[in-house]
C-alpha positions in Angstrom: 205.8 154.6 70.8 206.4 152.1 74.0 207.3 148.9 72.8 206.0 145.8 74.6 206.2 141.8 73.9 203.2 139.3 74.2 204.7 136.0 75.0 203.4 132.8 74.2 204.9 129.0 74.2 204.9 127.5 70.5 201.9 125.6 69.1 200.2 122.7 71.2 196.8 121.3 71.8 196.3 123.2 74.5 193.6 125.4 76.4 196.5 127.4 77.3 198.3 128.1 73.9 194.9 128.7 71.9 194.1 131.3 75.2 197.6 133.4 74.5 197.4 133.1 70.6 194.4 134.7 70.5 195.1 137.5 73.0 198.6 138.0 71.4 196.9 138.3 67.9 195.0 140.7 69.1 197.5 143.0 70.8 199.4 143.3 67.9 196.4 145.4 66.7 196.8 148.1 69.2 197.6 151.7 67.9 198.7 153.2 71.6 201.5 150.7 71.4 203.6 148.8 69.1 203.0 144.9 70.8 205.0 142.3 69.5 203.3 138.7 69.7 206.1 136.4 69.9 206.3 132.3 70.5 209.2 130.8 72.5 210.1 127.4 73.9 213.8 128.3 75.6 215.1 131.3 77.6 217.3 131.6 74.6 214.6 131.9 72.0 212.9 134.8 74.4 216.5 136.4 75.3 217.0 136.9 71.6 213.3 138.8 70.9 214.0 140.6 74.1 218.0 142.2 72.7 216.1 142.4 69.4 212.7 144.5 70.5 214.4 146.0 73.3 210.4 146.3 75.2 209.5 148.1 78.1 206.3 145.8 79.2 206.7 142.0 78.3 203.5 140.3 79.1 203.9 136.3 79.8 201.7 133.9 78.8 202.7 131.9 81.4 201.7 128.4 83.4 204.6 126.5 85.0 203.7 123.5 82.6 204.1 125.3 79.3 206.9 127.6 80.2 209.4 126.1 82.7 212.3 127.7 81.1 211.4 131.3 82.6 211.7 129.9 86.7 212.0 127.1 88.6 210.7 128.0 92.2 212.3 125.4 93.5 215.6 127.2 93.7 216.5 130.1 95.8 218.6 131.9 93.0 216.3 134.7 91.3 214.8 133.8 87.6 216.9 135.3 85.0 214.1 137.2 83.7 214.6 139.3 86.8 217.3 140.6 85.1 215.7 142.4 82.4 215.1 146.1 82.3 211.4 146.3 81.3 207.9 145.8 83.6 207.4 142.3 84.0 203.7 141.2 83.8 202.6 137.4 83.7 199.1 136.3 83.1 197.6 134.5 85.7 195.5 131.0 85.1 193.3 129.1 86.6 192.8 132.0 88.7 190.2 132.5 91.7 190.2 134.4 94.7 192.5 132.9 96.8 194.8 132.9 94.0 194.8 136.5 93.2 194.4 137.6 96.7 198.2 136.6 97.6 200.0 136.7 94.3 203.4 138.1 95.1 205.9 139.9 93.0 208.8 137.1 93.6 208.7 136.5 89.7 206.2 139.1 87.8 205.8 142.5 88.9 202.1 142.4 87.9 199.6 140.1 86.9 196.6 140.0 84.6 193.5 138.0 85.8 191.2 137.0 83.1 188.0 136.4 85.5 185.9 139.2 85.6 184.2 138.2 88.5 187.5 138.9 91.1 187.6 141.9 93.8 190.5 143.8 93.3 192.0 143.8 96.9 196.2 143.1 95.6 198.0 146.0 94.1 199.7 144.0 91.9 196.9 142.0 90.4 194.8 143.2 87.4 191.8 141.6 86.1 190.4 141.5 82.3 187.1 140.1 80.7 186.6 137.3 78.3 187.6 137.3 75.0 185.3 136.2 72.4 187.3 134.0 69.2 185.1 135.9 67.0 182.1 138.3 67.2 178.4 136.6 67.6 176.2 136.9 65.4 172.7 135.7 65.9 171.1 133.5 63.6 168.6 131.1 63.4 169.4 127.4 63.3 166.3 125.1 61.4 166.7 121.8 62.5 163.6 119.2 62.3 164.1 118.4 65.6 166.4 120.3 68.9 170.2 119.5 68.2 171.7 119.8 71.5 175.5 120.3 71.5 178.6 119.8 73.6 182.2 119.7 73.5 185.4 118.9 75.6 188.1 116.6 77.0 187.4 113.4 78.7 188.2 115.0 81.8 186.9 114.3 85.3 183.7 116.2 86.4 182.4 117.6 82.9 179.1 116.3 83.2 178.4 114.8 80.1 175.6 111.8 81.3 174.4 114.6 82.9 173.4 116.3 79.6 171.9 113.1 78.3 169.5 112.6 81.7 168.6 116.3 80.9 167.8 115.6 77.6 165.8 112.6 78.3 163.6 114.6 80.8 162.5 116.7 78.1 162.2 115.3 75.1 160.9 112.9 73.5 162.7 113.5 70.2 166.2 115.2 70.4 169.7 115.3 68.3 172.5 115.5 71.2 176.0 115.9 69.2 179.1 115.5 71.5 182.7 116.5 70.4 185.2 114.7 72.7 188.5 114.8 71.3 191.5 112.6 72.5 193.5 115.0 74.9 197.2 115.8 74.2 198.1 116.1 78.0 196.3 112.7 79.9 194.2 110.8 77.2 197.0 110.8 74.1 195.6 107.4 72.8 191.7 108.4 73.6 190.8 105.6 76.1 189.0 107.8 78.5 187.1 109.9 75.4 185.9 106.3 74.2 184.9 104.7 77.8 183.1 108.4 78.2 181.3 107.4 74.9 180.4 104.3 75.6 179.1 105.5 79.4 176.8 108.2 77.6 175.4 106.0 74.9 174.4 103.5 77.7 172.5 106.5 79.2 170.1 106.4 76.2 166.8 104.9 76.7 164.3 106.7 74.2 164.1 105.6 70.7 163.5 109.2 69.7 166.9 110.6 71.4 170.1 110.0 69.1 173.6 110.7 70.0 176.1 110.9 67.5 179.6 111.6 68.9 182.9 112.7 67.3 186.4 112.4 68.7 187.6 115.1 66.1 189.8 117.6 67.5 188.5 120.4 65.8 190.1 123.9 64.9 188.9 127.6 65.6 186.8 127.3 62.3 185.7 124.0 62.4 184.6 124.2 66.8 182.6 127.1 65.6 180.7 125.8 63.0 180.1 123.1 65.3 178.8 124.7 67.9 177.0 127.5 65.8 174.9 124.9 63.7 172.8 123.9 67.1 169.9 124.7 68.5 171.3 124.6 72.1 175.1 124.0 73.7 175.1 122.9 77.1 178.1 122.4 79.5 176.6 120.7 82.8 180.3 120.4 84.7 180.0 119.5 88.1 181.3 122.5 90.6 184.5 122.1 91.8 186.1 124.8 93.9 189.3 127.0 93.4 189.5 126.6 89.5 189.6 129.8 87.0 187.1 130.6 84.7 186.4 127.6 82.0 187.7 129.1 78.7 184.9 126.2 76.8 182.3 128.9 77.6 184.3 131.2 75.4 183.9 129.7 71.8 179.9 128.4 73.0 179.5 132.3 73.4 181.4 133.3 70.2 179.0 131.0 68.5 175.6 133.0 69.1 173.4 130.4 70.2 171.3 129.7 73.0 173.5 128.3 75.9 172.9 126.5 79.3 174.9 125.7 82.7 175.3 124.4 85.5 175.7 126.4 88.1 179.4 125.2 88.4 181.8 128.2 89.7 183.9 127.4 86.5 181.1 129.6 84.7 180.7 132.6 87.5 180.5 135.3 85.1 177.3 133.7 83.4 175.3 134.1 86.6 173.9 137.3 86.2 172.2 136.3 83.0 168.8 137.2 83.5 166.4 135.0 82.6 169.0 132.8 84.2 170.6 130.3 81.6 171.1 127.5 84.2 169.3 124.4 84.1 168.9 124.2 87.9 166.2 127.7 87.2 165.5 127.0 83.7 164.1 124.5 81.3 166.9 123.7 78.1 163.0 124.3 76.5 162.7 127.6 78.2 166.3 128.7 77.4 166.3 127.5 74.1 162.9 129.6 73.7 164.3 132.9 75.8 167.2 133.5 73.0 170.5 134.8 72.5 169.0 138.4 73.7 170.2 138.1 77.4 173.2 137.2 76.4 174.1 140.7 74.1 175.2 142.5 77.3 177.7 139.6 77.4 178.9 139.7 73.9 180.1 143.5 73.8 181.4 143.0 77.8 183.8 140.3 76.3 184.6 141.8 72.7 188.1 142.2 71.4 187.5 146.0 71.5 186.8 146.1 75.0 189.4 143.5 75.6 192.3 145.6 73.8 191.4 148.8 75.8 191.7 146.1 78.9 195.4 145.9 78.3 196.2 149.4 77.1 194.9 150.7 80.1 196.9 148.5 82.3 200.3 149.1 80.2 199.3 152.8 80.8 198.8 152.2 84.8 202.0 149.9 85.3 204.7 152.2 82.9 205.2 155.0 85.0 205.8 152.7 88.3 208.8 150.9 86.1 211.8 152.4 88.0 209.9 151.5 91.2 209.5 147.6 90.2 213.1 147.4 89.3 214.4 148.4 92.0 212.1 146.0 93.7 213.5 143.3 91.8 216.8 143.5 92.3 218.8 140.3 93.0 219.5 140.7 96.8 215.8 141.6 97.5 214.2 139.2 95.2 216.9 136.4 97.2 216.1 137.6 100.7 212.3 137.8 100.0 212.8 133.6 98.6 215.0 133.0 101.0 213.1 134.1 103.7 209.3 132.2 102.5 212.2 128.8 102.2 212.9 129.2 105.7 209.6 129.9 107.0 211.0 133.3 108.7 209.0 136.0 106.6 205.5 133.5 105.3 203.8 134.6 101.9 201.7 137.6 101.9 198.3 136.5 102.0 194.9 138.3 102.2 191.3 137.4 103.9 190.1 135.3 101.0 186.8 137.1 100.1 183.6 135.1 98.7 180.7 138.0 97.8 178.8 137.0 100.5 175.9 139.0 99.1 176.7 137.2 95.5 176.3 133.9 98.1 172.5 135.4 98.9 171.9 136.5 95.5 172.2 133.0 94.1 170.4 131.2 97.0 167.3 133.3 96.5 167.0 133.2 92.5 164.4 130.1 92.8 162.5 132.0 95.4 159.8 134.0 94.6 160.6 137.4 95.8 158.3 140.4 96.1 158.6 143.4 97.5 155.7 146.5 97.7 157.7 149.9 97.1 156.2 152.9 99.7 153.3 155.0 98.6 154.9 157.2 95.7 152.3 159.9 97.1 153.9 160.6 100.2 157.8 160.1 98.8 159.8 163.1 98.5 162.9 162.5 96.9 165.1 165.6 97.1 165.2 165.3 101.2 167.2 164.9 104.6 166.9 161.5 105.4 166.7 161.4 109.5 164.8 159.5 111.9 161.3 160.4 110.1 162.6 158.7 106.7 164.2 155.7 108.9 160.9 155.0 109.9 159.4 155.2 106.4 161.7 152.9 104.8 161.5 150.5 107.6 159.5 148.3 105.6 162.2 148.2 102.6 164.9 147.9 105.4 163.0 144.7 106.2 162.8 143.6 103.1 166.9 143.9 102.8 167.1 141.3 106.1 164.7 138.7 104.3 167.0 138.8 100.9 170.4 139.9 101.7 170.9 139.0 105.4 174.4 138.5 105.4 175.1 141.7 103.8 172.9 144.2 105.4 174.1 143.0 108.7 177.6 144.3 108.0 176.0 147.7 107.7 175.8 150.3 110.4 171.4 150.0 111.0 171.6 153.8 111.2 172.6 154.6 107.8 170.6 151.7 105.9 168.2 154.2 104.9 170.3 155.3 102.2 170.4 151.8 100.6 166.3 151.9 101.3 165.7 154.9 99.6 168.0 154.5 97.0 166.2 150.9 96.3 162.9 152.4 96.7 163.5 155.4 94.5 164.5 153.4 91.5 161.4 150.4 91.7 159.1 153.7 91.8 160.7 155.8 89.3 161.3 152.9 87.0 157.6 151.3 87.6 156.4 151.9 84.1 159.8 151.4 82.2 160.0 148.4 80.9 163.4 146.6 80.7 164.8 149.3 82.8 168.9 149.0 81.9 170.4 150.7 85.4 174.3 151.5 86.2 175.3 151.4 89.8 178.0 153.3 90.8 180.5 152.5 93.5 178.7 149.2 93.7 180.5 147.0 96.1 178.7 145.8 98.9 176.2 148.4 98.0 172.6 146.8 99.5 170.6 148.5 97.4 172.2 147.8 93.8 172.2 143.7 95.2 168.4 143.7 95.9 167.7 145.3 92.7 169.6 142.4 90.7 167.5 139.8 92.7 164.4 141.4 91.7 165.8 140.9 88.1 166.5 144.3 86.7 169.2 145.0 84.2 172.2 146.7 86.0 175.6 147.0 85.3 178.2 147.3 88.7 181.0 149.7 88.6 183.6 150.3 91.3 186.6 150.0 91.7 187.3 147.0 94.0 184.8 145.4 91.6 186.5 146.6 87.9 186.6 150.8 87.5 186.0 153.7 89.0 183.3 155.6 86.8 186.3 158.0 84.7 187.2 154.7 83.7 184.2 153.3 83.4 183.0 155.8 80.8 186.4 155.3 78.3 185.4 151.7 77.8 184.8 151.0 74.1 181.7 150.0 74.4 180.3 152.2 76.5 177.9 155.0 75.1 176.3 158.1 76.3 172.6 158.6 76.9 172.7 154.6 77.4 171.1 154.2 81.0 167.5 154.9 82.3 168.7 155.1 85.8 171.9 155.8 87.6 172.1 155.1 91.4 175.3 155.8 93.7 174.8 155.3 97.6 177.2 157.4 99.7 180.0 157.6 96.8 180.6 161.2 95.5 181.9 162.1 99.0 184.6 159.8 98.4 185.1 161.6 94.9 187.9 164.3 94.8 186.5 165.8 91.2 182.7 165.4 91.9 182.0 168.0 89.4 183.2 165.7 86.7 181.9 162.9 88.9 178.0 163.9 88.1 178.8 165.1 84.3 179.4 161.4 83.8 176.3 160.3 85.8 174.7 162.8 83.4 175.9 161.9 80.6 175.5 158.5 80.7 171.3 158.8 81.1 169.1 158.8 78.6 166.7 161.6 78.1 164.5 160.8 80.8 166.6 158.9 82.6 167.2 159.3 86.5 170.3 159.4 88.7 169.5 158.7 92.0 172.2 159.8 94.7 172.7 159.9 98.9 175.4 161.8 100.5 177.2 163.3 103.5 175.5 166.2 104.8 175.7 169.0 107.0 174.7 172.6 106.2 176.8 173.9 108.7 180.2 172.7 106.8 182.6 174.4 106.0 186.2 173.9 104.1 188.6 172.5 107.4 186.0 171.0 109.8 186.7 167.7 111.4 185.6 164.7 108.9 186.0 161.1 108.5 189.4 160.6 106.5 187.4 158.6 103.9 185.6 161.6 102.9 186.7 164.9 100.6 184.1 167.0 102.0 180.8 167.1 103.9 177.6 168.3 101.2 175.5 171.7 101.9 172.0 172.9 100.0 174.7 175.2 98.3 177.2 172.5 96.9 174.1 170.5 95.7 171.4 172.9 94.6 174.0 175.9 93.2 177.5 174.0 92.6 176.4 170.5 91.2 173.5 171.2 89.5 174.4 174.3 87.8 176.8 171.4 86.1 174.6 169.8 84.4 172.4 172.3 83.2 170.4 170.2 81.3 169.1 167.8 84.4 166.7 168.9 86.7 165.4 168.0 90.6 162.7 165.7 90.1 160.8 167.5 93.1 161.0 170.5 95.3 164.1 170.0 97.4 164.0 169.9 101.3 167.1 169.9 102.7 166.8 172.1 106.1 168.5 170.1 108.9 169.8 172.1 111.7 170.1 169.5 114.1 171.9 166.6 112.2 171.0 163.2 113.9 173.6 160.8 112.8 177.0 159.9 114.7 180.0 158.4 113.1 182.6 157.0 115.8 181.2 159.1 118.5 183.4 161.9 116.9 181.5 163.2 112.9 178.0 164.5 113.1 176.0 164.6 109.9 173.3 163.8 108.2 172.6 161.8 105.0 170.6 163.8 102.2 169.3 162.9 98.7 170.2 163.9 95.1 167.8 162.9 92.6 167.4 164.8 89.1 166.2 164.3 85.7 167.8 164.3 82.5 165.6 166.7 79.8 164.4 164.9 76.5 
């Protein structure tokens, strides 16, 4: 069995320690690989695990503050842990997009992102979910009157008068309990928790409102009670740009109580919560009254078992590029690649940092009220060519794409929108009269048609790879189960897909009985293995591949309609040079 090392710096009150004890813990769990969780505070301490264990992977733990001894960048000679003859992987924090996108290999051959919000666009940069301290498990909380609770350092920019004014707005009668302990790193003897107390209490101006606060640093055990004894937690930070993920929301999570946000960027993952748990779209009354249910999708995306198969899967990725790493790393390359960033001849690598501008519109539109009237299902066919005569159809829905996602649709080539419109389409008529429709969108990114269907507030789950997985991935995940989905959409993917047999067995298998997968693709009935094709693409489709070689592959789904598919004259023009057409795959699973 491959041997790897998890390590941490000893104990301290720290964000950062309490982060890599409980993802070491964790590890050592794994039964694909014997993981080691070790704690060091000198290159000594780690050199003597390292001869002992002998690992192939050795995952850091690592922030400059907490483990100096493994580099210090200010010198040109390479770190010692260069040196070592395993896969070098070091966990990345306070990580954002920027960040990520121009991570080198001068000290770690990899890196592991926990923000499950990044695009992956480095090579060497992996990305994980959450992990929850303990499973949630709902509960209800009777208190007399709403307990509302917070927690946290008295650090700059955690809102904390602001959850008292929100409070006040509210309620006439209200509990607000605040845990501000006295940080290790910046407030040792507690004089900013206390002034922070003092400014909050002075915010009180109803007799009905008490605030009891507690400068108790509290343990695992103890924070969770806390929190999990509330009727509401609320963390109200103000936003403040190119910051990681805020690890707070974690244990308010773990605790399995109604939560609410700001919409501060320090709690990006939380924004697809639908109802939306931010108090900028919601009332605290009208979160406290909408549950813990929206939040379940959350709890088994961030669970230890999913978070486990998280790093197993990347161990598995990085071990069979190890000889390739160490000869990267060697001393005279890792010196002339420093050498050459000291003297400003070679600059770092850095990437186009990437904002989802689409994830931009999303959240600009959620207070607006948007409708949108799907075509006549009468007149839909939706086994069909789509040409000029469907362009026209759709127009309407094409429209509709311009009002709420204008930034995205216009980095789309106009002719082939109709795929994204009858994709969209398809799905709000097919799921009309299933209620609380749970849809998986495959190959996701930028995808038009998946984005307007999260602003109109269904359920649905994005997979591709620049995002997390592709869909073989996707469909090993721990928590994933089969016959799950009512709907499946994929927009101009399996084309891209070498193994597209297996491709729609997953789709399949992944709907409920009932359910629907909804599909476009590249077509052209005149194709034939060798023609001219874009480079992106593994083939062009014909009535053959789709009615005979696909289908016949999932012999327990079935066309929703008659198919049409005749085009002898394809009307679509990619770079002057591919002609081809776009058709439609949409079948049935049988109960």
């Amino acid at each position: 069995m491959v041997d790897v090392v998890y390590v941490n710096h000893r104990a301290q009150q720290c964000g950062v320690y309490e982060f890599g004890r409980e993802i070491g813990t964790l590890l050592e769990t794994s039964a694909k690989y014997n993981i080691k969780y070790v704690e060091c505070d000198s290159y000594k301490e780690f050199d003597q695990y390292y001869k002992a264990l002998k690992p192939q992977v050795v995952i850091f733990n690592y922030h400059a503050a907490t483990m100096p001894w493994v580099w210090d960048s200010r010198k040109l000679s390479p770190p010692k842990i260069s040196r070592l003859k395993a896969v070098l992987i070091g966990v990345i924090h306070e990580v954002f997009q920027q960040e990520a996108d121009k991570a080198n290999n001068d000290l770690f051959d990899f890196h592991i992102a926990p923000d499950p919000t990044l695009l992956l666009k480095n090579t060497i940069v992996y990305k994980t979910g959450r992990l929850l301290p303990r499973k949630p498990v709902e509960h209800e909380v009777q208190n007399p009157l709403p307990v509302i609770g917070s927690f946290g350092f008295a650090t700059p920019n955690k809102g904390f008068e602001n959850i008292i004014k929100a409070v006040e707005r509210e309620f006439d009668e209200a509990i607000i309990k605040l845990n501000i302990p006295f940080a290790r790193f910046g407030d040792r003897d507690g004089d900013n928790a206390r002034k922070l107390a003092k400014q909050c209490s002075d915010l009180i101006t109803k007799p009905g409102i008490k605030l009891e606060i507690d400068h108790t640093y509290l343990e695992k055990d103890e924070l969770l009670k806390f929190l999990s004894a509330n009727t509401l937690n609320i963390f109200l930070y103000e936003d403040v740009q190119n910051r990681g993920i805020s690890s707070t929301i974690d244990w308010a999570l773990a605790a399995g109580r109604p939560l609410a946000i700001s919409k501060s960027t320090l709690f990006r993952h939380l924004f697809d919560c639908i109802p939306s748990i931010c108090v900028d779209d919601n009332s605290l009354k009208q979160i406290i009254s909408n549950g813990t249910r929206l939040l379940q999708k959350k709890y088994k995306e961030y669970s230890s078992e999913v978070l486990l198969w998280d790093y197993e899967r990347i161990i598995s990725d990085v071990l069979p590029r190890k000889n390739a790493v160490l000869l990267n790393r060697s001393w005279i390359n890792l010196y002339k690649r420093k050498l050459k960033r000291k003297l400003n001849i070679l600059p770092a690598q850095r990437y186009n940092s990437w904002v989802n501008p689409s994830a931009k519109a999303e959240w600009a539109v959620t207070n607006r009220k948007l409708t949108y009237t799907p075509v006549d299902n009468t007149i839909i066919k939706y086994n069909r060519i789509l040409d000029n005569e469907a362009r026209q159809l759709y127009k309407p829905t094409i429209d509709f794409f311009q009002t709420a996602l204008p930034e995205l649709i216009a980095r789309k080539i106009p002719e082939a929108n109709v795929q994204q419109a009858f994709v969209f389409d398809s799905a709000v008529n097919l799921l009309s009269k299933t209620q609380g429709a749970k849809i998986l969108a495959v190959g996701a990114y930028e995808d038009t048609a998946a984005e307007a269907l999260r602003l109109l507030g269904y359920d649905i789950y994005f997979v591709d790879p620049v995002i997390n997985y592709d869909l073989g991935m996707f469909i090993t995940r721990p928590d994933i189960e089969a016959a799950s989905y009512d709907a499946v959409i994929s927009t101009s993917v399996i084309e891209h897909v070498e193994d597209d047999v297996t491709f729609i067995k997953n789709i399949a298998c992944l709907l409920k009985p009932n359910g629907i997968a909804i599909l476009t693709c590249d077509f052209n009935d005149h194709y034939k293995k060798g023609d001219d094709i874009p480079e992106v693409d593994f083939r062009l489709y014909t009535q053959r591949d789709l009615k005979d070689r696909l289908m016949s592959a999932i012999p327990y789904c079935k066309l929703i309609d008659e198919a049409d598919w005749d085009c002898p004259h394809p009307d679509f023009y990619l770079a002057d040079r591919y002609n081809y057409t776009f058709a439609t795959l949409t079948f049935s699973k049988q109960a």
